[in-house]
DRENDO-1510 file (C-alpha; in Angstrom, 1 decimal, always signed):
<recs>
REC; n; res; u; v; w
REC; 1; UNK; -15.0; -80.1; -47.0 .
REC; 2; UNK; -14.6; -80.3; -43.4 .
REC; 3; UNK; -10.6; -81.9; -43.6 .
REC; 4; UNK; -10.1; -79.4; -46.0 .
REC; 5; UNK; -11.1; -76.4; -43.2 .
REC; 6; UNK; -9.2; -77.9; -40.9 .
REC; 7; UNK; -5.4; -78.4; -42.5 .
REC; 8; UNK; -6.2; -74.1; -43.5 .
REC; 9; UNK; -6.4; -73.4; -40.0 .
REC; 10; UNK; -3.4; -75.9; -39.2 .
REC; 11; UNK; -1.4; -74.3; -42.0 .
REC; 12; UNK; -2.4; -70.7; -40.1 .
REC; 13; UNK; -1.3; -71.3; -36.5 .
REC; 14; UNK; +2.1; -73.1; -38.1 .
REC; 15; UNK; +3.0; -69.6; -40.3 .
REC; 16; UNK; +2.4; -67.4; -36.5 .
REC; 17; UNK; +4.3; -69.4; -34.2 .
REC; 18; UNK; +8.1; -69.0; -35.0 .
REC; 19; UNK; +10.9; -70.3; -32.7 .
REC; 20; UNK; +8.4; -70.5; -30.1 .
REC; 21; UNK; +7.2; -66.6; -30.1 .
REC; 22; UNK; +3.4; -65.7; -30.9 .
REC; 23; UNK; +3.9; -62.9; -33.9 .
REC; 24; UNK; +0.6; -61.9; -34.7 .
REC; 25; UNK; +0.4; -59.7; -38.1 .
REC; 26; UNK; -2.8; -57.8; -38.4 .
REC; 27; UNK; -2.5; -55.3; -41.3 .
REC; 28; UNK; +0.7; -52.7; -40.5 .
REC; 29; UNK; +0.2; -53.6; -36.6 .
REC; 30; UNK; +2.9; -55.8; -35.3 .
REC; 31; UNK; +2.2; -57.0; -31.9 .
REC; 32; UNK; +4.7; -59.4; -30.5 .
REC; 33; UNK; +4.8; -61.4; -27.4 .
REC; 34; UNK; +8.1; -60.2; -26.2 .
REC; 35; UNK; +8.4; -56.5; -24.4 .
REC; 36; UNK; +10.8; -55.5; -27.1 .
REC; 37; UNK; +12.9; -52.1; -26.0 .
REC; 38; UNK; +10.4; -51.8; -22.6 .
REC; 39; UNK; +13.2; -54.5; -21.5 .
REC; 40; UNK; +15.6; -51.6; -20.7 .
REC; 41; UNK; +13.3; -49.6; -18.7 .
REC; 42; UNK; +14.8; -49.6; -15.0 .
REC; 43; UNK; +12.6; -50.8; -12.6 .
REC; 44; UNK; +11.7; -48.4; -10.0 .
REC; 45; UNK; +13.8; -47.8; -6.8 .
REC; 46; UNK; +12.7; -48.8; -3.1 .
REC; 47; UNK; +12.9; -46.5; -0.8 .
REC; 48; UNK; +14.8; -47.0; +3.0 .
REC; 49; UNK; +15.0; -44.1; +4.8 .
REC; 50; UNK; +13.6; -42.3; +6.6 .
REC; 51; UNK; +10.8; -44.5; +7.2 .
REC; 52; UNK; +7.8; -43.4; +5.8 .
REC; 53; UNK; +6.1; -40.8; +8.1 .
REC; 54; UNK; +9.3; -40.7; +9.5 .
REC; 55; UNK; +11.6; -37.9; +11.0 .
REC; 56; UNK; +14.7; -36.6; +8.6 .
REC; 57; UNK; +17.0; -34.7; +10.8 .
REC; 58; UNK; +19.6; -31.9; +9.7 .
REC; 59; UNK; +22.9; -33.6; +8.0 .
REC; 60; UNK; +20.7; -37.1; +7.9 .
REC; 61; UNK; +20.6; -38.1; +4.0 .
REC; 62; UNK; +17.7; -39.5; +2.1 .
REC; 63; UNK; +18.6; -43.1; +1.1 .
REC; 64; UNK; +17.0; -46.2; -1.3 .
REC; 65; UNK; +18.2; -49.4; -3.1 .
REC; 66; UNK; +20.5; -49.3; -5.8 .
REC; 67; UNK; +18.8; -50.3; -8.7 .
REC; 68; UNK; +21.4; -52.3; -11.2 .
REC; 69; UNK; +22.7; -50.7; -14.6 .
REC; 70; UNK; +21.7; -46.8; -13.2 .
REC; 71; UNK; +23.9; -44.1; -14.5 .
REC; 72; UNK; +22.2; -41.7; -11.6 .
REC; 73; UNK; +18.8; -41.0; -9.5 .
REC; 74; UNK; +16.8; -37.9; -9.6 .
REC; 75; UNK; +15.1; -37.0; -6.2 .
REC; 76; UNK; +12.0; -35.1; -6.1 .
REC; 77; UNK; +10.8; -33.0; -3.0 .
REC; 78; UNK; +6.9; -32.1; -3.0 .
REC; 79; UNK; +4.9; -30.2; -0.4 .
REC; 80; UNK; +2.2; -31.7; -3.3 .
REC; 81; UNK; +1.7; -35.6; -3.2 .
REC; 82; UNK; +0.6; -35.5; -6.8 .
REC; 83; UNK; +4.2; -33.5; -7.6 .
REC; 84; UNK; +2.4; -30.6; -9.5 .
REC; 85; UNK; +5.1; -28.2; -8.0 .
REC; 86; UNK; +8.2; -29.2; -6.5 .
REC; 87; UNK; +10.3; -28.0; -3.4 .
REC; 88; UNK; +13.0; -29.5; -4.7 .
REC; 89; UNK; +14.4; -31.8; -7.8 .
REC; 90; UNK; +17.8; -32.9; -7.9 .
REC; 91; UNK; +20.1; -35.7; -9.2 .
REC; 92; UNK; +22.7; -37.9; -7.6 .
REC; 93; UNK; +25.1; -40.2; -8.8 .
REC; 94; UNK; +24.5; -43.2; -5.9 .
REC; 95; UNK; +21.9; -44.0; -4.1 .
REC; 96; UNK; +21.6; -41.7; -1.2 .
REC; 97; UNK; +21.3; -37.5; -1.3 .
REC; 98; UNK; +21.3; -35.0; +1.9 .
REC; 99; UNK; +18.4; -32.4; +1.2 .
REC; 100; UNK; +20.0; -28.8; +1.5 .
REC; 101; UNK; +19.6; -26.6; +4.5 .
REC; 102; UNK; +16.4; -25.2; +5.0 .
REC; 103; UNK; +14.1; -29.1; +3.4 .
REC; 104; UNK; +12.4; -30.4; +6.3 .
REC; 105; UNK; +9.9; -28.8; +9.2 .
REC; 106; UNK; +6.4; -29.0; +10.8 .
REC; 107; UNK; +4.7; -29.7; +7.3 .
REC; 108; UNK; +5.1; -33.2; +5.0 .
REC; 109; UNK; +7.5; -33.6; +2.7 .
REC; 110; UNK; +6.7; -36.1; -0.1 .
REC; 111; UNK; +9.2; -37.6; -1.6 .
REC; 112; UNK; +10.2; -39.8; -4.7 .
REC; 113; UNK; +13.5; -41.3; -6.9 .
REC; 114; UNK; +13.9; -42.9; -10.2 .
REC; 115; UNK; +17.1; -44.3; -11.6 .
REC; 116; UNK; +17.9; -43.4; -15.0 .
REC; 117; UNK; +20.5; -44.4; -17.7 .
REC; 118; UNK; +21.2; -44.2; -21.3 .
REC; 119; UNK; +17.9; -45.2; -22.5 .
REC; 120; UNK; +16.0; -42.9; -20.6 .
REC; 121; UNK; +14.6; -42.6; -16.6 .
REC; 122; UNK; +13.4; -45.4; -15.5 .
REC; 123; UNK; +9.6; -45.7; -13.3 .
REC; 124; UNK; +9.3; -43.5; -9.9 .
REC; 125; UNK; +9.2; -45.1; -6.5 .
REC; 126; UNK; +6.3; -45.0; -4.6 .
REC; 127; UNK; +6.0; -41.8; -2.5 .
REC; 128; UNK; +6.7; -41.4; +0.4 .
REC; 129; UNK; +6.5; -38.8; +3.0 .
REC; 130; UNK; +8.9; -37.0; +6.0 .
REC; 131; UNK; +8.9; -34.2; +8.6 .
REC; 132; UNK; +11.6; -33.1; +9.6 .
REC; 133; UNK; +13.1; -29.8; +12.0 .
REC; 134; UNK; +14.1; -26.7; +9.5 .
REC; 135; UNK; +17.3; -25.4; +9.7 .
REC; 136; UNK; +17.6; -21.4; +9.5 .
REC; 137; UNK; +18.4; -20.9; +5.5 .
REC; 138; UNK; +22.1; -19.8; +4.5 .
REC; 139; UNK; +23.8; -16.5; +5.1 .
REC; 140; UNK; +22.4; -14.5; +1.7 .
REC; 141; UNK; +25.5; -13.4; -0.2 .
REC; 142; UNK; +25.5; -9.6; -1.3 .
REC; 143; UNK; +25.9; -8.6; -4.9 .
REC; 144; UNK; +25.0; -5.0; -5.7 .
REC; 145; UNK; +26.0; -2.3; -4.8 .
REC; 146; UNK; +29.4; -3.9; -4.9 .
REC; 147; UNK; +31.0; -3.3; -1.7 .
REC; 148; UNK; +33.1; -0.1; -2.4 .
REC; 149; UNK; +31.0; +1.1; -4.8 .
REC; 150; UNK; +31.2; +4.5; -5.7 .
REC; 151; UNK; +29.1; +7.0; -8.0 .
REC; 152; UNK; +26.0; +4.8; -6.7 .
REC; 153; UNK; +22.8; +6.5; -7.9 .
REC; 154; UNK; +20.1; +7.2; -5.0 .
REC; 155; UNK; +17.6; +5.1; -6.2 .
REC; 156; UNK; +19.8; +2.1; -7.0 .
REC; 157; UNK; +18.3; -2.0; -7.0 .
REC; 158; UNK; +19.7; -3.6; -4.3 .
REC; 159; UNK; +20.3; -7.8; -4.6 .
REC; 160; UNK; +21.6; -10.6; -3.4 .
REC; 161; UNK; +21.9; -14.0; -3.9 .
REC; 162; UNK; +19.0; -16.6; -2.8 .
REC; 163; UNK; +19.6; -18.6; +0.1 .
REC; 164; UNK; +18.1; -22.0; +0.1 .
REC; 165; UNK; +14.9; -22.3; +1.5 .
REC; 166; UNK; +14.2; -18.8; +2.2 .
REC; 167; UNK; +10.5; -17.3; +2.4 .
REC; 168; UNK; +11.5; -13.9; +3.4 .
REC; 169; UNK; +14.7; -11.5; +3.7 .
REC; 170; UNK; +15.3; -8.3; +5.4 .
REC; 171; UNK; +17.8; -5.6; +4.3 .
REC; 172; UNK; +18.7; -2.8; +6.1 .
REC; 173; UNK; +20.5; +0.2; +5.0 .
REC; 174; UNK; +22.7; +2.3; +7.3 .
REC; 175; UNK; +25.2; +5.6; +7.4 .
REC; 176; UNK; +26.5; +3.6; +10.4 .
REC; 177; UNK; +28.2; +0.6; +10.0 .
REC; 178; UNK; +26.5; -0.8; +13.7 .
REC; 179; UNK; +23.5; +0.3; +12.1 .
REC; 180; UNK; +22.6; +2.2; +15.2 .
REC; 181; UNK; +19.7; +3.9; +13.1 .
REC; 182; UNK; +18.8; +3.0; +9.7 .
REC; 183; UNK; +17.4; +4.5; +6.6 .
REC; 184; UNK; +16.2; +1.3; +5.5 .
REC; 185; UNK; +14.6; -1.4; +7.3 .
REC; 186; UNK; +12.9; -3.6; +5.6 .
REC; 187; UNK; +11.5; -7.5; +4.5 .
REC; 188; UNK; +11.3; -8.7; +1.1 .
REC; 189; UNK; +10.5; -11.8; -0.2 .
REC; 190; UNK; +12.3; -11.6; -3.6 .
REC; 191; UNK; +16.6; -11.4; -3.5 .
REC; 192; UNK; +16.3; -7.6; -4.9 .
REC; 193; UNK; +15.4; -3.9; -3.1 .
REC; 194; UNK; +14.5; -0.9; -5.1 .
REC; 195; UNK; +15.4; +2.1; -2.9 .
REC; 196; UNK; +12.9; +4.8; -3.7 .
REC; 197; UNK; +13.5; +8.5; -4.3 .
REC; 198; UNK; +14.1; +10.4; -1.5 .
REC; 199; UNK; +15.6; +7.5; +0.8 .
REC; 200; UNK; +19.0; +8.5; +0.3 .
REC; 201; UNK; +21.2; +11.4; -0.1 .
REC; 202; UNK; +23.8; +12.8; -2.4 .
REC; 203; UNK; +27.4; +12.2; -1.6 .
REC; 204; UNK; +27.0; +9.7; +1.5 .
REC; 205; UNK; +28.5; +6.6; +2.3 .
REC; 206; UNK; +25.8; +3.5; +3.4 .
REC; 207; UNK; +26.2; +0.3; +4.6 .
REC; 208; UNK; +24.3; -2.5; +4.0 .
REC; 209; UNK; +23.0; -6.0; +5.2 .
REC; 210; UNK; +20.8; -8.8; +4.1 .
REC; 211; UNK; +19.5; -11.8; +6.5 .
REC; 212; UNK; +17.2; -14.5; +5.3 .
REC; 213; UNK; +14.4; -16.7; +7.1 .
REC; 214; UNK; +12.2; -19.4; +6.9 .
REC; 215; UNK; +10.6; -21.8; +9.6 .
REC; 216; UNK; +13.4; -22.8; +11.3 .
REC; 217; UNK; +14.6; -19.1; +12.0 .
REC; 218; UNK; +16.8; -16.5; +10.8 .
REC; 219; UNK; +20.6; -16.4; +9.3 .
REC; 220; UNK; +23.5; -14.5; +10.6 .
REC; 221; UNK; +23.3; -11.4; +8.5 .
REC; 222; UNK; +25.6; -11.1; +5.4 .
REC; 223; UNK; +28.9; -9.7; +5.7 .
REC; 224; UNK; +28.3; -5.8; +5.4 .
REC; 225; UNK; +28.5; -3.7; +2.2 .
REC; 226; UNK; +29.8; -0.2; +1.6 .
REC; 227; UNK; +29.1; +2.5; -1.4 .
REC; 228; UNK; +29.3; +5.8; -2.0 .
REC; 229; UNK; +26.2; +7.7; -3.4 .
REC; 230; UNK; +27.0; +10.5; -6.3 .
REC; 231; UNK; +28.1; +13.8; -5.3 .
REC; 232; UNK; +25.0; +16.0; -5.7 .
REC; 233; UNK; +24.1; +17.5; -9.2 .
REC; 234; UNK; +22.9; +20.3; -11.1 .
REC; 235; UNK; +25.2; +22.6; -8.9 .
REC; 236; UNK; +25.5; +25.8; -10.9 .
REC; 237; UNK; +27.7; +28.4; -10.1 .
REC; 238; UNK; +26.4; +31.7; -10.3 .
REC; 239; UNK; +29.7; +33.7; -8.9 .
REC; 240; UNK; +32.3; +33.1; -8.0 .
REC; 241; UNK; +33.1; +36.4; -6.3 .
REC; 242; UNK; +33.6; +36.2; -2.7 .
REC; 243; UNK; +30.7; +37.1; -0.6 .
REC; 244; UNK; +30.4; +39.1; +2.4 .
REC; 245; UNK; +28.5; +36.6; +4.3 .
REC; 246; UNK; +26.8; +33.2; +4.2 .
REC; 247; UNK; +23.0; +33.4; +3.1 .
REC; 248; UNK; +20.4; +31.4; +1.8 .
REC; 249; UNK; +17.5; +33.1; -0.4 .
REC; 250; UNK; +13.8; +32.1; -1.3 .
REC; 251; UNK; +12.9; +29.9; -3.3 .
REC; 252; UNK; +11.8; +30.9; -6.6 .
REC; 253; UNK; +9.0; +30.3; -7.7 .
REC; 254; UNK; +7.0; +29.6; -4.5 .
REC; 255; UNK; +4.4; +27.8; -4.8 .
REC; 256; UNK; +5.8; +25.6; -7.0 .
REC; 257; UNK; +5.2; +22.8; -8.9 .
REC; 258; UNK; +7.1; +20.5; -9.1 .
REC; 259; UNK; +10.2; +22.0; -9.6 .
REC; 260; UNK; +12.2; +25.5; -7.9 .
REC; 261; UNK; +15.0; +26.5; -7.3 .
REC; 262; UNK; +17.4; +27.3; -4.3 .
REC; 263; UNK; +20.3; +30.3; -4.0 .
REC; 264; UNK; +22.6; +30.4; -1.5 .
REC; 265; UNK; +25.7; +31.8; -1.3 .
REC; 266; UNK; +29.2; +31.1; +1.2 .
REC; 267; UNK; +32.0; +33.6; +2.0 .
REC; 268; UNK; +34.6; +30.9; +2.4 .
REC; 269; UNK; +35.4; +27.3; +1.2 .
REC; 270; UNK; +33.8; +25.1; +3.6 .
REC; 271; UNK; +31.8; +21.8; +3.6 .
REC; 272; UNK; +28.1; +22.9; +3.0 .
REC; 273; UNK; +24.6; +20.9; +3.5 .
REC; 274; UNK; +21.0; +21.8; +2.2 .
REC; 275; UNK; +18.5; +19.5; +3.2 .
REC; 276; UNK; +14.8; +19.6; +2.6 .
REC; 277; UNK; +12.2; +18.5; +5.7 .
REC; 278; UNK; +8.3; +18.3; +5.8 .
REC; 279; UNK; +6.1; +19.7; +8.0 .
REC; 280; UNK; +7.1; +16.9; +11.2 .
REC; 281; UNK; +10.8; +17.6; +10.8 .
REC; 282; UNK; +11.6; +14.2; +8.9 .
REC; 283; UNK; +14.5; +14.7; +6.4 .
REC; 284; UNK; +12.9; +14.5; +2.6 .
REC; 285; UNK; +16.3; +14.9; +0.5 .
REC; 286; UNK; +19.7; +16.0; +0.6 .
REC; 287; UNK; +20.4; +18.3; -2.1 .
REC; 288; UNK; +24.2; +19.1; -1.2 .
REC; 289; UNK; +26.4; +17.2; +0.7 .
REC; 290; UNK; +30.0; +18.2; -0.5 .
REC; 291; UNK; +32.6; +21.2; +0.1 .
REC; 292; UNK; +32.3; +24.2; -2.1 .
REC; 293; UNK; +34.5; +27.0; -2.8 .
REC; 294; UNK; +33.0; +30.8; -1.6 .
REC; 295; UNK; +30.6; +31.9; -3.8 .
REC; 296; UNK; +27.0; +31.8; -5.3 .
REC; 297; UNK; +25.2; +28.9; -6.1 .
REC; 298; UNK; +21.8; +27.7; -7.4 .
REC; 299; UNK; +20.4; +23.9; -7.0 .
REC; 300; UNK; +17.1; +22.7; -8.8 .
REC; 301; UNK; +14.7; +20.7; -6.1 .
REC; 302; UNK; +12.5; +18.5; -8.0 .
REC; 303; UNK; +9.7; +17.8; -5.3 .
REC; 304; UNK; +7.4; +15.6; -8.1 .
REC; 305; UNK; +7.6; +12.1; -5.8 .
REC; 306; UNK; +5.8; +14.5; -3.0 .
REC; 307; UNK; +2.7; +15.3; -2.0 .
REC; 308; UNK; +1.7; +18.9; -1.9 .
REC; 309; UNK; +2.2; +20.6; +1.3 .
REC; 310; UNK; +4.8; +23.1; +3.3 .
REC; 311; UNK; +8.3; +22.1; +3.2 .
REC; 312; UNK; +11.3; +23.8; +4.5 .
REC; 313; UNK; +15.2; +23.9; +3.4 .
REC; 314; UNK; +18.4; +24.3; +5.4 .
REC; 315; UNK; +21.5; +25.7; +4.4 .
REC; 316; UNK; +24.2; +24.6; +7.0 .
REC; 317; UNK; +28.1; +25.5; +6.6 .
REC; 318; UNK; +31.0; +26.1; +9.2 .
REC; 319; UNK; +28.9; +27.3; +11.7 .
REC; 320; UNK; +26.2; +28.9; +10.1 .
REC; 321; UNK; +22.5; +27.9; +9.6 .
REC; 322; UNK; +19.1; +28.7; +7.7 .
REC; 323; UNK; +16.0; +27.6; +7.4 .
REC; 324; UNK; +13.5; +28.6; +4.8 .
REC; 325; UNK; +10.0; +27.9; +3.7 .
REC; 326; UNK; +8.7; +26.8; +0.5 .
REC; 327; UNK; +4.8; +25.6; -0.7 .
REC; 328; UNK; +4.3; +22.8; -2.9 .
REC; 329; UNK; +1.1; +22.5; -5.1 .
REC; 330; UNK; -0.3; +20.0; -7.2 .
</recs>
């Protein structure tokens, strides 16, 4: 009984060893002693410079071994050493890869490649870390209002293309192209400005300017921007008679709320201004800013983006001025 016990178990261990490779068969599991397709995983790349803990300075280029049958690397850039979030992932077709402007500064900067090819990527280095000295970001490139612009609303969404590395931008908006004095002067840390009612008037050309910063200081500003704002509307003409002098009338109704309207009249053609101010003197709105032909006109001033309060309109044109009051009341 016992011989008979033995040859089944020599009959066994002769049907799993084929050609010298264990093949173990256990129900619909087929386990084999070889690593099968895992032979075309790349192994993972070693990393050379900078050292780790080491400095990378602007222009210097992250660099590892070449790891043999790699179509390309991916590089990732961490401010995380577990890489939940990344400052940066890129790919490169050899084995080395200069960080953009704007990668480096007083903080660590972990860091890790891979190699990949057909099959797939391949296993991560180990991490490794760098400091490094920031570089300003990139001058921000401008792309709306399109310089020239015309017909420009007064409430329009300024943006701009992101500059690399970037935490923070300023705009600034001008009717000077030094921008002597500015209507808007302002940081953002998103690539887009929405100008809000009242900022800018009817019928005026701006300029305007974007700069960007991070830790290692501030970029040039952009090149500068023109447009042209739409000429002032809801202009109606009441007359066109010519008048025997320039005047400006109340406001109708006053109080008011939101909305009233403004009459003035001009004896000749002539370029003509009404501006609203509060109570300090600051300039609210523009509500005309063109040339008119002599005659009588009436403007609706919509006040709703205002608290309540006393404001006062001007009517200015060749040479002649008034100033009115009106009462606003939520």
């Amino acid at each position: 009984m016992r011989a008979i016990i033995y040859l089944i178990a020599i009959v066994f261990l002769l049907n799993v060893q084929v050609n010298g490779q264990k093949n173990y068969n256990i129900g619909t599991l087929d386990v084999t002693g070889s690593r099968g397709n895992t032979d075309s995983i790349l192994p993972a790349p070693i990393l050379l410079y900078p050292p780790n803990w080491g400095t990378l300075y602007p222009g210097d280029s992250l660099r590892w071994s070449a790891v043999s049958g790699a179509l390309y690397y991916t590089i990732q850039l961490s401010m995380d050493s577990t890489f939940a979030t990344y400052i940066l992932s890129d790919t490169a077709s050899h084995n080395w890869y200069i960080p953009p402007p704007g990668i480096g500064g007083s903080v660590l900067i972990f860091w890790r490649v891979r190699a990949n090819n057909a099959s797939g990527p391949g296993h991560f280095s180990v991490v490794w870390h760098f400091s490094g000295f920031y570089n300003p970001p990139p001058v921000p490139v401008l792309l709306s209002p399109a310089n020239g612009a015309t017909n420009v609303s007064l409430t329009p969404l300024f943006a701009w293309m992101s500059s690399t590395g970037a935490v923070a931008y300023r705009i600034q908006i001008s009717t000077s192209q030094t921008f002597t004095t500015t209507v808007v002067n302002t940081v953002v840390t998103s690539t887009q400005y929405q100008v809000s009612s009242g900022v800018l008037n009817y019928n005026t050309t701006y300029y305007w300017r974007v700069n960007a910063t991070n830790a290692g200081g501030t970029s040039n500003w952009s090149v500068i921007f023109s447009f042209n704002t739409i000429a002032s509307i809801g202009i109606i003409t009441i007359s066109s008679e010519v008048p025997e002098e320039n005047r400006l009338f109340p406001n109708y109704p006053n109080p008011f709320n939101p909305n009233t309207v403004i009459r003035f009249q001009i004896k000749e053609a002539s370029n003509v201004m009404l501006k609203i101010y509060d109570m300090t003197g600051r300039e609210i709105n523009t509500l005309v800013n063109e040339k008119l032909s002599s005659g009588i006109y009436e403007i609706e001033f919509n006040a709703s983006h205002l608290p309540s309060g006393v404001y006062f309109y001007r009517l200015t044109t060749n040479g002649f001025s008034e100033t009115k009051r009106m009462l606003m009341i939520k």
